[in-house]
Structure formats: C-alpha cells, structure tokens
PDB file of N, CA, C and O in Angstrom:
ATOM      1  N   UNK A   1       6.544 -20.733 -24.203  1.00  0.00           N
ATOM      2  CA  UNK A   1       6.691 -20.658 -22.766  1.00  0.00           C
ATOM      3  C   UNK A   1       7.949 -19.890 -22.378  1.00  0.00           C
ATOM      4  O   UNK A   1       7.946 -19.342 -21.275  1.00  0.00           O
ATOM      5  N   UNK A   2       9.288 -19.761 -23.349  1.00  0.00           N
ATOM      6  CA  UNK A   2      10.107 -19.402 -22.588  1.00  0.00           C
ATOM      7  C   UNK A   2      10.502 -17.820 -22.720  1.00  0.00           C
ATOM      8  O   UNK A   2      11.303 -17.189 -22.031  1.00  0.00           O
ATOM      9  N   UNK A   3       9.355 -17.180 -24.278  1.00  0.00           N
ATOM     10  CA  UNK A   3       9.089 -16.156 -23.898  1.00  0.00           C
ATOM     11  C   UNK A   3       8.128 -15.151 -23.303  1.00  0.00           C
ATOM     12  O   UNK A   3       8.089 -13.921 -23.355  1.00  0.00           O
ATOM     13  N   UNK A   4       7.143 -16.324 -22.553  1.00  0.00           N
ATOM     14  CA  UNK A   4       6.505 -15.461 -21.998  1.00  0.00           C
ATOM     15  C   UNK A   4       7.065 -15.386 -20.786  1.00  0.00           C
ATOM     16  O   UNK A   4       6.675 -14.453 -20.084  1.00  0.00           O
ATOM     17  N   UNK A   5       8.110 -16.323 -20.214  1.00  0.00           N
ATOM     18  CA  UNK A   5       8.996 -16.774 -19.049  1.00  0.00           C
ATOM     19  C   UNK A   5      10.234 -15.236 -18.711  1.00  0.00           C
ATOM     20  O   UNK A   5      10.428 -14.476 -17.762  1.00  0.00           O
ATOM     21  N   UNK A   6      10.652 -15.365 -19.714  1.00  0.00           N
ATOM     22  CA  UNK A   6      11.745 -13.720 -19.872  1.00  0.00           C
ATOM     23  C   UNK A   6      10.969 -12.476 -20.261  1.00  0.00           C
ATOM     24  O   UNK A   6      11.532 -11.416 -19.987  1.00  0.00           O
ATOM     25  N   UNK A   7       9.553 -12.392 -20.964  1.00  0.00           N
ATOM     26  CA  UNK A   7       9.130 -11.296 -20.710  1.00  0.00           C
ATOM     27  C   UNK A   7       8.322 -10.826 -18.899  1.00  0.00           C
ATOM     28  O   UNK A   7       8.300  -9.710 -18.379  1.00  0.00           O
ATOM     29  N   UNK A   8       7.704 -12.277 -18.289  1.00  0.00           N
ATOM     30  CA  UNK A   8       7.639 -11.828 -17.019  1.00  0.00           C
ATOM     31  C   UNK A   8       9.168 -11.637 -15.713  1.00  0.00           C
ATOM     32  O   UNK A   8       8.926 -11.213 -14.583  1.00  0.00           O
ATOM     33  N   UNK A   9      10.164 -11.901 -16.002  1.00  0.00           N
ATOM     34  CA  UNK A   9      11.373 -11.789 -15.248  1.00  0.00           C
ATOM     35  C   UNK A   9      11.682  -9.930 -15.877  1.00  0.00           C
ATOM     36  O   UNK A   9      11.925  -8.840 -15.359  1.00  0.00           O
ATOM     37  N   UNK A  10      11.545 -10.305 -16.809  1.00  0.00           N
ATOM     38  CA  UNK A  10      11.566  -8.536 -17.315  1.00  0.00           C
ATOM     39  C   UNK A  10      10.956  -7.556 -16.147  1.00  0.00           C
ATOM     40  O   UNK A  10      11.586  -6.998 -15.249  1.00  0.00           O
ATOM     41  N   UNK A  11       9.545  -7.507 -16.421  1.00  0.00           N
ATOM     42  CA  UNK A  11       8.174  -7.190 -16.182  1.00  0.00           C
ATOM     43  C   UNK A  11       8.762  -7.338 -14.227  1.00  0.00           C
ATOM     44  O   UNK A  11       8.701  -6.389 -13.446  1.00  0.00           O
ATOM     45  N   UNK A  12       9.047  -8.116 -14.023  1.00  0.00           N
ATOM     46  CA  UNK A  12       9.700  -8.416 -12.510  1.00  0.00           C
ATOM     47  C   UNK A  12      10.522  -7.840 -12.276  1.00  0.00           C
ATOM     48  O   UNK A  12      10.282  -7.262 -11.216  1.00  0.00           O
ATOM     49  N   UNK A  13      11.373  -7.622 -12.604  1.00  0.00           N
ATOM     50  CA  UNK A  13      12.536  -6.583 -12.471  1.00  0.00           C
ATOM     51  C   UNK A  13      12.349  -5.153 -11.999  1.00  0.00           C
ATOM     52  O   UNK A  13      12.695  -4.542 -10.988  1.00  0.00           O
ATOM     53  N   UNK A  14      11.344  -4.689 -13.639  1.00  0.00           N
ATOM     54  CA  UNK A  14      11.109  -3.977 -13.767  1.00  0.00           C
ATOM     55  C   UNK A  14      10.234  -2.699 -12.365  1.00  0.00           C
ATOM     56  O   UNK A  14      10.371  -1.546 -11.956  1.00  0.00           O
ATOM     57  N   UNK A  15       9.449  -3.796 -12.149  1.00  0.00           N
ATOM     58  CA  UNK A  15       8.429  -3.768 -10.897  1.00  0.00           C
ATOM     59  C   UNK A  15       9.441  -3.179  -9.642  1.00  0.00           C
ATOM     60  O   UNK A  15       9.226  -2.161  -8.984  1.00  0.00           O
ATOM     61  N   UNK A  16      10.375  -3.929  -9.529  1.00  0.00           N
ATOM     62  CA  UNK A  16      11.430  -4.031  -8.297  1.00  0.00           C
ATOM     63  C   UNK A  16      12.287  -2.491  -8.011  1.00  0.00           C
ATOM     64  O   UNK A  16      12.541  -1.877  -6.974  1.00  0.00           O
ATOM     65  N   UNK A  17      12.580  -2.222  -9.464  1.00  0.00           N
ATOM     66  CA  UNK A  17      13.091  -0.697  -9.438  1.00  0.00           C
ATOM     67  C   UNK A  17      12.675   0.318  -9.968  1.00  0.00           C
ATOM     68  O   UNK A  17      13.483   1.198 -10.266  1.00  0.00           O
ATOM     69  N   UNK A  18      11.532   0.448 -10.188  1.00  0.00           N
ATOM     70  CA  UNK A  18      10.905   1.934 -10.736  1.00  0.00           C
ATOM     71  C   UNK A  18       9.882   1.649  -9.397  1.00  0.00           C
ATOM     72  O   UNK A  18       9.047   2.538  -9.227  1.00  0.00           O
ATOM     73  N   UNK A  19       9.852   0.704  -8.589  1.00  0.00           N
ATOM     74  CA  UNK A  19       8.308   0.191  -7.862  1.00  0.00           C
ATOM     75  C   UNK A  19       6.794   1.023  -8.210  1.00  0.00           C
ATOM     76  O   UNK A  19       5.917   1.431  -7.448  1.00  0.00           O
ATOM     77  N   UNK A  20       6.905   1.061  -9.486  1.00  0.00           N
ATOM     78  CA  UNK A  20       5.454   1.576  -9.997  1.00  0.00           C
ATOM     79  C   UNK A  20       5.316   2.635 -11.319  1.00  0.00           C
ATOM     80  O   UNK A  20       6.291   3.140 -11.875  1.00  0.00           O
ATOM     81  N   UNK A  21       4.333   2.795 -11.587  1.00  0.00           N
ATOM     82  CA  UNK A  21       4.572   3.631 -13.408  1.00  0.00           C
ATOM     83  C   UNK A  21       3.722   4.985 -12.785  1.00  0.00           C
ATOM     84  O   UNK A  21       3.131   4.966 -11.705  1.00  0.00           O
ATOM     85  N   UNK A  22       3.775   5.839 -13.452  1.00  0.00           N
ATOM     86  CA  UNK A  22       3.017   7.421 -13.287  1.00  0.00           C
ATOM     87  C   UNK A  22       2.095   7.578 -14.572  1.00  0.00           C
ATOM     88  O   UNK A  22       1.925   6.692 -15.410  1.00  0.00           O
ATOM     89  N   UNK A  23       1.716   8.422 -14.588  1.00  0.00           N
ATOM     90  CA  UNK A  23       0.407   8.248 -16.120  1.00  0.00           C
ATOM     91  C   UNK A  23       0.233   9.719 -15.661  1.00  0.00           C
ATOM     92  O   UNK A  23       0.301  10.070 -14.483  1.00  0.00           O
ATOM     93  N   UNK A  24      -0.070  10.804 -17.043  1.00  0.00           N
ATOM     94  CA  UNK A  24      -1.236  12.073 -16.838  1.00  0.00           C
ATOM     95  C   UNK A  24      -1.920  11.683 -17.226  1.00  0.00           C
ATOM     96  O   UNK A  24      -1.935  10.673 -17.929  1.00  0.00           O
ATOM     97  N   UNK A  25      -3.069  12.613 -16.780  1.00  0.00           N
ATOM     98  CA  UNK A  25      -4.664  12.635 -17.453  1.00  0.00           C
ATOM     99  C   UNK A  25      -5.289  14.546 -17.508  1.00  0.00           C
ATOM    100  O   UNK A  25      -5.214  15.508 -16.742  1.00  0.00           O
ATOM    101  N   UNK A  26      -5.749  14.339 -18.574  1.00  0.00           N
ATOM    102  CA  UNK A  26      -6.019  15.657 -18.798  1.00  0.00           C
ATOM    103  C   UNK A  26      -7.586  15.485 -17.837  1.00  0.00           C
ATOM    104  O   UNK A  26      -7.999  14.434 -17.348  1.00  0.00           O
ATOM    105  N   UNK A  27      -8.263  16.870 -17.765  1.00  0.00           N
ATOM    106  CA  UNK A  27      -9.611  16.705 -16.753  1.00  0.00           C
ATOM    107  C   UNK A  27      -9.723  18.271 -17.295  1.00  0.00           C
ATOM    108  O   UNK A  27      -8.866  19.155 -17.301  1.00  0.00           O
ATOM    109  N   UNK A  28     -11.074  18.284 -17.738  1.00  0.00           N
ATOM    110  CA  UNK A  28     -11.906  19.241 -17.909  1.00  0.00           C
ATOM    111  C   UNK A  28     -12.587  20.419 -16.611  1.00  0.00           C
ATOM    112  O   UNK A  28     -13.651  20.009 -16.147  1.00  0.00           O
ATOM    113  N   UNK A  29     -12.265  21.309 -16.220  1.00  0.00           N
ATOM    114  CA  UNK A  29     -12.537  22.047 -15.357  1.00  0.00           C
ATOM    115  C   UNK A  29     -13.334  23.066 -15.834  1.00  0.00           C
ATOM    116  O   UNK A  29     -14.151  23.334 -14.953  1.00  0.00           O
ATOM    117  N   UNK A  30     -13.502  23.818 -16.880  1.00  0.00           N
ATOM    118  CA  UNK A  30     -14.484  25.067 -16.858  1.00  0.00           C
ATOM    119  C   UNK A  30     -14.755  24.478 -18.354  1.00  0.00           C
ATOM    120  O   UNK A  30     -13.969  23.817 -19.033  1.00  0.00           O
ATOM    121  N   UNK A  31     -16.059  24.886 -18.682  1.00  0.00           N
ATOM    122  CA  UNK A  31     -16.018  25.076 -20.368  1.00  0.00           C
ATOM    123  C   UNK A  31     -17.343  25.728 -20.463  1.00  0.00           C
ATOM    124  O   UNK A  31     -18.452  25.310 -20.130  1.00  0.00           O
ATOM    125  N   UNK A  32     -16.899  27.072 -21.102  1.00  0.00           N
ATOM    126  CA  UNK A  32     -18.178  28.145 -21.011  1.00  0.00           C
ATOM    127  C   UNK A  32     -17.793  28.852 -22.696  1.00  0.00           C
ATOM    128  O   UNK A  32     -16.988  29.680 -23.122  1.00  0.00           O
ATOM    129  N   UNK A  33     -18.993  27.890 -23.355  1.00  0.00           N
ATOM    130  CA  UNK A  33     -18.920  28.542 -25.060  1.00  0.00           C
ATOM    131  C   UNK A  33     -17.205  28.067 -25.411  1.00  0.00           C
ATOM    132  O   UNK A  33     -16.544  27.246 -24.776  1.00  0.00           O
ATOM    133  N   UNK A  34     -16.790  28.831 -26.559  1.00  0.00           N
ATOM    134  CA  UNK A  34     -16.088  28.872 -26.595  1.00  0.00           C
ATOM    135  C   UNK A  34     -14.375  29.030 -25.813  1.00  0.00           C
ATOM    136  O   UNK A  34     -13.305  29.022 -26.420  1.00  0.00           O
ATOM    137  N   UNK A  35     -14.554  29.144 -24.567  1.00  0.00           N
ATOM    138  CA  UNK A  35     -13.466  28.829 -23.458  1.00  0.00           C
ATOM    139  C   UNK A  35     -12.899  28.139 -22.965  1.00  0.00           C
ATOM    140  O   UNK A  35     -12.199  28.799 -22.197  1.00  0.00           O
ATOM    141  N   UNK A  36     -12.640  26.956 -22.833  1.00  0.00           N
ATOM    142  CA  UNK A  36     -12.025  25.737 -21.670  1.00  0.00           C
ATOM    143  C   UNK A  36     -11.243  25.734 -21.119  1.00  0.00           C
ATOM    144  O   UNK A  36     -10.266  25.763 -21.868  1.00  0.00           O
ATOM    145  N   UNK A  37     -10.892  25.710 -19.902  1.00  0.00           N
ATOM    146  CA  UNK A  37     -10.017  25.568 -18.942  1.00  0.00           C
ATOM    147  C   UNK A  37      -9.758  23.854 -18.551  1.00  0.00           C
ATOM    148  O   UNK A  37     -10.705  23.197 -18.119  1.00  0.00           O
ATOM    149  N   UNK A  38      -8.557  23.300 -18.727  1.00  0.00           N
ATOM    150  CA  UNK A  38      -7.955  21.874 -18.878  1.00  0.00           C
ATOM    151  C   UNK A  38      -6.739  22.295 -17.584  1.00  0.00           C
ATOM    152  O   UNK A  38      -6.066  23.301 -17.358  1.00  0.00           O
ATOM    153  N   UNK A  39      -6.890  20.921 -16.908  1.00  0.00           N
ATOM    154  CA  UNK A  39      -5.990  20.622 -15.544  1.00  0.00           C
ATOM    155  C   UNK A  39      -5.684  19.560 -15.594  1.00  0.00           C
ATOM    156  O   UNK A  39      -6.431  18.608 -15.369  1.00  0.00           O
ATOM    157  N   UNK A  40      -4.265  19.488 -15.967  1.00  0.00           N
ATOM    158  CA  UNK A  40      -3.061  18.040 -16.296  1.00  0.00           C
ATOM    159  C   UNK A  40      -3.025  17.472 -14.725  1.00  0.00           C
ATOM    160  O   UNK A  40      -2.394  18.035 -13.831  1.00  0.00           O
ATOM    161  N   UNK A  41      -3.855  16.196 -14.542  1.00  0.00           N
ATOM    162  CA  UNK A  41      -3.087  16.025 -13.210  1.00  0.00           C
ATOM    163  C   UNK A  41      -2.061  14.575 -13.318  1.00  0.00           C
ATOM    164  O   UNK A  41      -2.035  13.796 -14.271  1.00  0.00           O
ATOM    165  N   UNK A  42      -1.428  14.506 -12.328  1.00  0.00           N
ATOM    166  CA  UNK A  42      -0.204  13.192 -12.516  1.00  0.00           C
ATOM    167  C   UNK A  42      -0.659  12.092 -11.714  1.00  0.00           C
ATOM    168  O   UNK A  42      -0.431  12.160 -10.506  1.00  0.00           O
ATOM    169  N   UNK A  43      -1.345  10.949 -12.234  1.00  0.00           N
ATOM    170  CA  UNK A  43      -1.211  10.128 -11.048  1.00  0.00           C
ATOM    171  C   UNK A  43      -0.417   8.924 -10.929  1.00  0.00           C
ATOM    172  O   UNK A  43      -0.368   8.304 -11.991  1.00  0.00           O
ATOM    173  N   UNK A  44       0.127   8.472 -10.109  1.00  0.00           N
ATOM    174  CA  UNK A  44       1.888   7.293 -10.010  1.00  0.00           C
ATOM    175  C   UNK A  44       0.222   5.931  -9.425  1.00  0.00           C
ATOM    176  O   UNK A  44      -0.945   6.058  -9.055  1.00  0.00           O
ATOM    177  N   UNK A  45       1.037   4.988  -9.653  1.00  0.00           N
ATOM    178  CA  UNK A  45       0.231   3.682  -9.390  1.00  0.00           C
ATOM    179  C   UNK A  45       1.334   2.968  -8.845  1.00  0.00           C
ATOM    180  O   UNK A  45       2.160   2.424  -9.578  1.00  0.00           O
ATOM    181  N   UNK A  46       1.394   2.937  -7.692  1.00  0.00           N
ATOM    182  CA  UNK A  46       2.757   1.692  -7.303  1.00  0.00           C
ATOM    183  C   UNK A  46       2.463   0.293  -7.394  1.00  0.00           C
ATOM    184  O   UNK A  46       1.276   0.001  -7.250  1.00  0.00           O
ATOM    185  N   UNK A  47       3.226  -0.581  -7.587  1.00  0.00           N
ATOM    186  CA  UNK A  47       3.290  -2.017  -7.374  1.00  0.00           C
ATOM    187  C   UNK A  47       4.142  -2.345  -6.438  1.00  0.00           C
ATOM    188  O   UNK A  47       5.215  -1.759  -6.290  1.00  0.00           O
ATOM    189  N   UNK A  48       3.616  -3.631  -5.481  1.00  0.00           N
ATOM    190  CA  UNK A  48       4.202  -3.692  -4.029  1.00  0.00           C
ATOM    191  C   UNK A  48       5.257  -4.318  -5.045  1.00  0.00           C
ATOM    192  O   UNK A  48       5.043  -4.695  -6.197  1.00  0.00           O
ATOM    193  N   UNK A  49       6.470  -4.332  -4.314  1.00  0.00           N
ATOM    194  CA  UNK A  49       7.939  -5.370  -4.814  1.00  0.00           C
ATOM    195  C   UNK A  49       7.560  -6.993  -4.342  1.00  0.00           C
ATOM    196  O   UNK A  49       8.359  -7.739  -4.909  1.00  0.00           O
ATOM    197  N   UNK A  50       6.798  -7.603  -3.665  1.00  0.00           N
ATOM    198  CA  UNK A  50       6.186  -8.377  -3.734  1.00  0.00           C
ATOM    199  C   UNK A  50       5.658  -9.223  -5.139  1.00  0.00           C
ATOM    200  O   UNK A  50       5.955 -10.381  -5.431  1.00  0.00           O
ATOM    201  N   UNK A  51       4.959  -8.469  -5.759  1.00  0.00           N
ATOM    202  CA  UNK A  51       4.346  -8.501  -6.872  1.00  0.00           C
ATOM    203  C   UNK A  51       5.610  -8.446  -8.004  1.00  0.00           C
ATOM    204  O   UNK A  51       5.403  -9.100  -9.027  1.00  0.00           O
ATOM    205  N   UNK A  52       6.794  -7.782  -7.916  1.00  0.00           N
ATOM    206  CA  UNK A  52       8.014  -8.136  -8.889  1.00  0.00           C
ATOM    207  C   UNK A  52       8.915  -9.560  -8.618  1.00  0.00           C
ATOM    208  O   UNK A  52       9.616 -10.184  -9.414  1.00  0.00           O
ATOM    209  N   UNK A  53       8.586  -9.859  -7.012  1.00  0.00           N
ATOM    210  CA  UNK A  53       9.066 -11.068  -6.881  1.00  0.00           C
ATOM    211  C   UNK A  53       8.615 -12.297  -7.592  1.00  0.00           C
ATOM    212  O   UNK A  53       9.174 -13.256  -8.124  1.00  0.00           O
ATOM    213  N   UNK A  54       6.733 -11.690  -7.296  1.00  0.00           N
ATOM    214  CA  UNK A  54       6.347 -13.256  -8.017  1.00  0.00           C
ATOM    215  C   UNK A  54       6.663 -13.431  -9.081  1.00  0.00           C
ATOM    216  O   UNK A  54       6.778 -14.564  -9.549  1.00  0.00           O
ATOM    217  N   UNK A  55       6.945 -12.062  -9.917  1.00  0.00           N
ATOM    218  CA  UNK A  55       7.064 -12.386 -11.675  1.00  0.00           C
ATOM    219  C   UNK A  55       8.353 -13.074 -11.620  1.00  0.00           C
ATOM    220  O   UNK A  55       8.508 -13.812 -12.592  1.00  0.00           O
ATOM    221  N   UNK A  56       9.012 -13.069 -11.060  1.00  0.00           N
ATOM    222  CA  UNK A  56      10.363 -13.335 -11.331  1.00  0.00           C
ATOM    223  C   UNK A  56      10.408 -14.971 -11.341  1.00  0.00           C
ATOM    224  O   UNK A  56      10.875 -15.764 -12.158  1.00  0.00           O
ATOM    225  N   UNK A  57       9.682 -15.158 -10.008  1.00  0.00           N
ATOM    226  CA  UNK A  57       9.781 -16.544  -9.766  1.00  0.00           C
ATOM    227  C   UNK A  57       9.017 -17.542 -10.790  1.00  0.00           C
ATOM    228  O   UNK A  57       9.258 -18.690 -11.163  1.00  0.00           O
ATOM    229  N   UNK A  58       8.115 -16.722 -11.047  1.00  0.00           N
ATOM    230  CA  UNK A  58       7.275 -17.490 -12.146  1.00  0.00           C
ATOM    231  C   UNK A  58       7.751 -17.500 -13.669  1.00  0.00           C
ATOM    232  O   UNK A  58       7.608 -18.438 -14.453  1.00  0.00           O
ATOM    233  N   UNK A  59       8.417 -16.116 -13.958  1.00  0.00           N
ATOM    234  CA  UNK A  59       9.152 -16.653 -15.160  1.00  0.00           C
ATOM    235  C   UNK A  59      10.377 -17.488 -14.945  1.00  0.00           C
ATOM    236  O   UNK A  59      10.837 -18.167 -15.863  1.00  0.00           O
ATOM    237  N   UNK A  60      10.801 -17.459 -14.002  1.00  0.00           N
ATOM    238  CA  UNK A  60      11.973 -18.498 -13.490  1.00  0.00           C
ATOM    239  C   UNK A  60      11.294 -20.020 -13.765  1.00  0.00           C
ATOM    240  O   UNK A  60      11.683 -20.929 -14.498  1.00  0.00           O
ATOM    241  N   UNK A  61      10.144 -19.926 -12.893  1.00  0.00           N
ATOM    242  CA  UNK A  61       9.858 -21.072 -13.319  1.00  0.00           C
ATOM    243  C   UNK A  61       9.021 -21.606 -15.095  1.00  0.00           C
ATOM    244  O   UNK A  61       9.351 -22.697 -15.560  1.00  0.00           O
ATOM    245  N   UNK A  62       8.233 -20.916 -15.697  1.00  0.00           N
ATOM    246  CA  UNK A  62       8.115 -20.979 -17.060  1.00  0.00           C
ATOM    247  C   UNK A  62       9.497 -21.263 -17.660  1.00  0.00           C
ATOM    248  O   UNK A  62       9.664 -22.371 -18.169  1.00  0.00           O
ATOM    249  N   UNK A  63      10.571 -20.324 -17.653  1.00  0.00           N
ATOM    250  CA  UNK A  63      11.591 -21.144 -18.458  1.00  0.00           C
ATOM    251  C   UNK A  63      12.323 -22.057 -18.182  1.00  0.00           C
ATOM    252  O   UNK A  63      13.237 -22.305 -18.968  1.00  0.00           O
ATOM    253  N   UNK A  64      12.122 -23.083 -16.640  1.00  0.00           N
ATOM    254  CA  UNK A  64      12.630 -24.242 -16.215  1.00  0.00           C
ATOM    255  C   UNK A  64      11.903 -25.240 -16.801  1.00  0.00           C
ATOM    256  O   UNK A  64      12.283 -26.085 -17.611  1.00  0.00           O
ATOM    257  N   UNK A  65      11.087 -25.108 -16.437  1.00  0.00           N
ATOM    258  CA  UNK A  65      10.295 -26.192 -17.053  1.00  0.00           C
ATOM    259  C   UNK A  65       9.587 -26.013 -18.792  1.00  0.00           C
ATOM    260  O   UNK A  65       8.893 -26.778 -19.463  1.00  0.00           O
ATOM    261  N   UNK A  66       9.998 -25.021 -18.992  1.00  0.00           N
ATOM    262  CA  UNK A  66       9.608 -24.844 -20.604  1.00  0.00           C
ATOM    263  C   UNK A  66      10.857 -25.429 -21.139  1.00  0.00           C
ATOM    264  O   UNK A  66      10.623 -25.755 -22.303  1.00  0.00           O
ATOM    265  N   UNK A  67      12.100 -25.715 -20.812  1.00  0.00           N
ATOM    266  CA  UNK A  67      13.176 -26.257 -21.336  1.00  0.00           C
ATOM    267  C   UNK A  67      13.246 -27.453 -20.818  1.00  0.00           C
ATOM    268  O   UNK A  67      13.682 -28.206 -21.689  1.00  0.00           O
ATOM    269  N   UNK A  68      13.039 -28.015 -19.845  1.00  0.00           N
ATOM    270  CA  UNK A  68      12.407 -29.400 -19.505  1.00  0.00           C
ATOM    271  C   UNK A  68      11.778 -30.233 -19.697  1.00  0.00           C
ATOM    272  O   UNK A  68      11.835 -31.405 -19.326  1.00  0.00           O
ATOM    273  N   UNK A  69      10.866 -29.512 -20.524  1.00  0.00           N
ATOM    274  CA  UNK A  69       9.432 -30.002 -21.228  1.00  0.00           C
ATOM    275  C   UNK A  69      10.090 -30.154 -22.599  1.00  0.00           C
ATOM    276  O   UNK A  69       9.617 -31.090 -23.243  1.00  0.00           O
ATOM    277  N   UNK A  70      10.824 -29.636 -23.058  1.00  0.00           N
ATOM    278  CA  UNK A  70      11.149 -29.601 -24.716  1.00  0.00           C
ATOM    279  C   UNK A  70      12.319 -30.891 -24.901  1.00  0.00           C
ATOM    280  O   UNK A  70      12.538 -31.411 -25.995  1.00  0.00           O
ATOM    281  N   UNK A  71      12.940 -31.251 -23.767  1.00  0.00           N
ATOM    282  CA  UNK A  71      14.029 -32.319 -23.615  1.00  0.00           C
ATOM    283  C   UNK A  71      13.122 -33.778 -24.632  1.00  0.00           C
ATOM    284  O   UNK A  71      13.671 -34.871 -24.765  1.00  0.00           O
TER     285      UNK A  71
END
C-alpha cells in the first residue's frame, strides 16, 4: 500500500506540472509500389490538474492508513 501510495503522489505531481504528456505517431499518406510518403504528427493529451489533485490525495491517503494499518 505504501508504494502504490508514493507512486500515485508521484504520478500527482507529476500531472500538476507538465499538465499532460505529448506522444508522435507516424501515419501513412501515399504508398504507390515501391514509394511511401510518412507524416510524423504530434499529439499532447492534457490532464485536468484536478485529476493530479486526486492522486495526491489518495496516495496521501494510501500511505496514512497503510501505516496505520501496519501499527
């Protein structure tokens, strides 16, 4: 519990200041015989900071009570 508790406060954080990850994807546009034409496009995926709050709170709470529980 108390590392899945600090890997979501991580994961929360994380969320809070990049507010989202980017990814390429390659995409096929022409292909005639031997030719292909390839178009890199970029797409970003945000996460509301909302969503870094809850992690936080919830690994906050996983490692309260995961050390509570072990007493």
């Amino acid at each position: 519990m108390k590392i899945a508790g600090i890997l979501l406060i991580i994961f929360g954080v994380a969320a809070l200041i990049y507010g989202g990850f980017s990814y390429t994807s390659q995409k096929k546009v022409v292909d005639i015989g031997a030719m292909q034409i390839n178009r890199t496009e970029n797409h970003t995926l945000p996460v509301p900071p909302i969503l870094g709050m809850v992690a936080i709170a919830g690994g906050a709470g996983l490692m309260y009570f995961g050390v509570k529980k072990d007493r």
